[in-house]
C-alpha atoms as a printed R data frame, in Angstrom:
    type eleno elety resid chain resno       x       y       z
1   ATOM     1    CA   UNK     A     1   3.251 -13.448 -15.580
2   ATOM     2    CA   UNK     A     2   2.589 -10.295 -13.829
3   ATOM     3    CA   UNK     A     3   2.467 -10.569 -10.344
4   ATOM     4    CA   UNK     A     4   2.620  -8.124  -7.198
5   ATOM     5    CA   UNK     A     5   2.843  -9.979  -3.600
6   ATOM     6    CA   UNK     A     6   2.261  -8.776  -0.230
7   ATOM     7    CA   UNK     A     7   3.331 -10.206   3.096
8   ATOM     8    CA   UNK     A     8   3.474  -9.001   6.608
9   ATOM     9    CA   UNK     A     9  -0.060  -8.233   7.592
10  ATOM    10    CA   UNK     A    10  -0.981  -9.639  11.032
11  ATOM    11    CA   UNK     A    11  -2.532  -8.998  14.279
12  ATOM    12    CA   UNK     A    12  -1.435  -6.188  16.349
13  ATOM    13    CA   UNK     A    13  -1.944  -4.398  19.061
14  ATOM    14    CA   UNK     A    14  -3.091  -0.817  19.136
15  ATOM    15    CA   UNK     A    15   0.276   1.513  19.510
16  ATOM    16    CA   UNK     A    16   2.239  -1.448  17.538
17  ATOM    17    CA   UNK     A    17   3.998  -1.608  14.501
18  ATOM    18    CA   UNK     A    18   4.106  -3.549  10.888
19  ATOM    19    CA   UNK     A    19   6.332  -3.851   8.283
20  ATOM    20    CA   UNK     A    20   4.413  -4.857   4.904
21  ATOM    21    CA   UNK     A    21   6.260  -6.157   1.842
22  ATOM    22    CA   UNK     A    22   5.116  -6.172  -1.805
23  ATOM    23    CA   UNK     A    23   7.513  -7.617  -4.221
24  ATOM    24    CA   UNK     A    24   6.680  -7.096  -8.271
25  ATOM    25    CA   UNK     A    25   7.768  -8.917 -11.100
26  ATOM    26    CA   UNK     A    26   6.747  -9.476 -14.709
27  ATOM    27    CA   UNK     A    27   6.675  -6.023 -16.181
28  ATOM    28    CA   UNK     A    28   9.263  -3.355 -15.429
29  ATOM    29    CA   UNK     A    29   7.933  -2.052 -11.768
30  ATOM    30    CA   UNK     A    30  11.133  -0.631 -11.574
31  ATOM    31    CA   UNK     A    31  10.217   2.616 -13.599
32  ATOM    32    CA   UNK     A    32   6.679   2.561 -12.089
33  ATOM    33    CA   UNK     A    33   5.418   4.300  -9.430
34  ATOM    34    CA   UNK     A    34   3.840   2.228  -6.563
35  ATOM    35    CA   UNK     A    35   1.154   2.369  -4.188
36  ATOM    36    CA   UNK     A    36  -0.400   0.973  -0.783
37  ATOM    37    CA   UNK     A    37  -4.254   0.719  -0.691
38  ATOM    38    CA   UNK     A    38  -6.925  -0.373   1.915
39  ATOM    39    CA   UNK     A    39  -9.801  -1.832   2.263
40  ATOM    40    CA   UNK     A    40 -11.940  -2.157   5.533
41  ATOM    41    CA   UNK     A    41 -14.513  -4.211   6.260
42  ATOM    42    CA   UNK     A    42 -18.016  -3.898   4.903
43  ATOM    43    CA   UNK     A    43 -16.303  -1.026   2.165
44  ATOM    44    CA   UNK     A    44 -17.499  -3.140  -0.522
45  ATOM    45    CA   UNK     A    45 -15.889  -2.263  -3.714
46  ATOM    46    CA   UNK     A    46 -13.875   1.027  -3.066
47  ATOM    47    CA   UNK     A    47 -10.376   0.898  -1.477
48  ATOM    48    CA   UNK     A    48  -8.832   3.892   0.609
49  ATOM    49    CA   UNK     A    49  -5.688   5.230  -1.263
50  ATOM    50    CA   UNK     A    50  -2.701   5.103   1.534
51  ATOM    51    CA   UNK     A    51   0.617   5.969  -0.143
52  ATOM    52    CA   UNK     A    52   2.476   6.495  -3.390
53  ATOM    53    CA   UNK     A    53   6.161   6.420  -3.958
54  ATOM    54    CA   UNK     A    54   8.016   7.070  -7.646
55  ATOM    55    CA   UNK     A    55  10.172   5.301  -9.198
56  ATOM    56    CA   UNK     A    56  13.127   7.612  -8.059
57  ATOM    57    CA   UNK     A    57  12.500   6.214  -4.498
58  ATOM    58    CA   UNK     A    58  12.376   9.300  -3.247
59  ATOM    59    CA   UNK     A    59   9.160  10.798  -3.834
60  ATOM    60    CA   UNK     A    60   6.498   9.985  -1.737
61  ATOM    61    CA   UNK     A    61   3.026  10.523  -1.143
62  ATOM    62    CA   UNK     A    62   0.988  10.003   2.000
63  ATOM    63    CA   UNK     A    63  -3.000  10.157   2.748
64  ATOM    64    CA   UNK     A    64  -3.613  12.357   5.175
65  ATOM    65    CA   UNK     A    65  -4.940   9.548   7.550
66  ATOM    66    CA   UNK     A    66  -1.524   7.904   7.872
67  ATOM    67    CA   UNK     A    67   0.392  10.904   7.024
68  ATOM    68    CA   UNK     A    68   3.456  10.814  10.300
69  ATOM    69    CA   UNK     A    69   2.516   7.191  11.200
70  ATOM    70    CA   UNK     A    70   3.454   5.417   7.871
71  ATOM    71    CA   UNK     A    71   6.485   5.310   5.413
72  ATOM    72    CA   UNK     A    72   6.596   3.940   2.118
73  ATOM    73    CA   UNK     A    73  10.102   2.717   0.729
74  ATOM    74    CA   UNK     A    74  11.351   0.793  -2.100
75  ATOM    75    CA   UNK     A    75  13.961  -1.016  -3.452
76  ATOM    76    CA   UNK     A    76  14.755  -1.522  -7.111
77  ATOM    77    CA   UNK     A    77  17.819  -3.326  -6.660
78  ATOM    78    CA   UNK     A    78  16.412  -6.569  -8.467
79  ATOM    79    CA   UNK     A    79  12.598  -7.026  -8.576
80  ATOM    80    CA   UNK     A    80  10.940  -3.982  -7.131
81  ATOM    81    CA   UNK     A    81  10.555  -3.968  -3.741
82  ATOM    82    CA   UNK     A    82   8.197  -2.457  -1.817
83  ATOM    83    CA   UNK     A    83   8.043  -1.553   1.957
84  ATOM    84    CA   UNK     A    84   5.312  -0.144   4.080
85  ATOM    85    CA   UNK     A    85   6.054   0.705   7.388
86  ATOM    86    CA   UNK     A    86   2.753   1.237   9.719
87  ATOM    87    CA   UNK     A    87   3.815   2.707  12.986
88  ATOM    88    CA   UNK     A    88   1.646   3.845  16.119
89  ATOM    89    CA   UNK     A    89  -1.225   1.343  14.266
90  ATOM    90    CA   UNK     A    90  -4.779   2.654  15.189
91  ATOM    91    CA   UNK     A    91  -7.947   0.495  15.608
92  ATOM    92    CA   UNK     A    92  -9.011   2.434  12.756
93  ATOM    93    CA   UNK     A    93  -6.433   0.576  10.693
94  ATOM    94    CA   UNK     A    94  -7.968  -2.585  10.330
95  ATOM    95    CA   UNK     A    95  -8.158  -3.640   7.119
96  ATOM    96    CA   UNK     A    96  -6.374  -5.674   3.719
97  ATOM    97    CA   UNK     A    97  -4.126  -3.840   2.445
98  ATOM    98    CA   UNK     A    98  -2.847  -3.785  -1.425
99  ATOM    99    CA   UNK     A    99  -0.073  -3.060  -2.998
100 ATOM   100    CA   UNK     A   100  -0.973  -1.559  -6.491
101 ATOM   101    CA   UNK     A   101   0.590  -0.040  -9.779
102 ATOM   102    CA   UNK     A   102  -0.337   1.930 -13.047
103 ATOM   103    CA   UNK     A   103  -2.299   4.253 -11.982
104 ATOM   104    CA   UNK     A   104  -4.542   5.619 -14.592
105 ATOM   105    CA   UNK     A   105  -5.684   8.777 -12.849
106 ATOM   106    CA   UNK     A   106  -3.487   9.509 -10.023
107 ATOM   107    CA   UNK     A   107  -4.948  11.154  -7.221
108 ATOM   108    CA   UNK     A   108  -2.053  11.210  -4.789
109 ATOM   109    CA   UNK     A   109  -3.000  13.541  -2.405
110 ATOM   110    CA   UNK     A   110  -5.157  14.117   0.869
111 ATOM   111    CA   UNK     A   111  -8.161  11.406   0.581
112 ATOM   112    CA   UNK     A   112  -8.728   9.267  -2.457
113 ATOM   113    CA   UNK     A   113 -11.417   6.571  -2.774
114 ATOM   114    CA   UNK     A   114 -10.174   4.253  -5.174
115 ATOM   115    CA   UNK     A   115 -12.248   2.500  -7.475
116 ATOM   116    CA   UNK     A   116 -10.750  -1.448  -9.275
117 ATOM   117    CA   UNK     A   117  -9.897  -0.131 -12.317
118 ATOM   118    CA   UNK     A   118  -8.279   3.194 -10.694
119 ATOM   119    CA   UNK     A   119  -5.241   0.651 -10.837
120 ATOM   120    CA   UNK     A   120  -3.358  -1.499 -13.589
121 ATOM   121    CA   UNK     A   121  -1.698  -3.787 -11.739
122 ATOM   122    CA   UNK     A   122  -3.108  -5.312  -8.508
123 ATOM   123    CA   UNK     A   123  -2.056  -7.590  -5.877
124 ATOM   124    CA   UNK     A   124  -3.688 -10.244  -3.410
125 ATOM   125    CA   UNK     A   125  -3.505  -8.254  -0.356
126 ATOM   126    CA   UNK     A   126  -2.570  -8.860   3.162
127 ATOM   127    CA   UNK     A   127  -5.065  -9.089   6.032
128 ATOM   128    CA   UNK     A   128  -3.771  -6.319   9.261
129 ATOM   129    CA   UNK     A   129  -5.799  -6.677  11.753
130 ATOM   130    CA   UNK     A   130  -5.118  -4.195  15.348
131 ATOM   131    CA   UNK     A   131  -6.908  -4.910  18.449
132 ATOM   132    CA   UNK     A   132  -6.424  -5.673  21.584
């Protein structure tokens, strides 16, 4: 079974920080690239594109709404591991947040509204939620 999980959403304050971790298994993530996407509330049925890092774990893309406050890491040691690191977390921020794979179009630069089938693969999400 194909599966991507997130953890590590919570509440936090504005100014905090959050480590989110997505953790793939069933296909070979490992030579995939992977991404973080967002979805507010009331956005209805398009997510905000976040981040995209390759398989080489060193290529990374950033949206330029997060770009200096997140980082996107991963680990391929065993199952792919993913890591999202949300630093100096805005109001703003608020929202589930998915990890994602396959790409069919990749867009990974500046703003992207994603749309469901923009992605392959497609996890549950995990709620962030900053206020004070």
């Amino acid at each position: 079974e194909v599966q991507l999980v997130e953890s590590g959403g919570d509440l936090v304050q504005p100014g905090g920080s959050l480590r989110l971790v997505c953790t793939g298994s069933g296909v070979t993530f490992n030579s995939r690239s992977m991404s973080w996407v967002r979805q507010a509330p009331g956005n209805g049925l398009e997510w905000e594109w976040i981040s995209t890092i390759y398989s080489d774990g060193a290529t990374t893309f950033y949206a330029d709404s997060v770009k200096g406050r997140f980082t996107i890491s991963r680990d391929n040691t065993k199952d792919t591991t993913v890591y999202l690191d949300l630093n100096s977390l805005e109001t703003e921020d608020t929202a589930m947040y998915y990890c994602t794979s396959g790409a069919r179009y990749p867009r990974f630069r500046g703003t992207w509204n994603v749309r469901r089938d923009d992605f392959i693969y497609w996890g549950q999400g995990t709620q962030v939620t900053v206020s004070s």
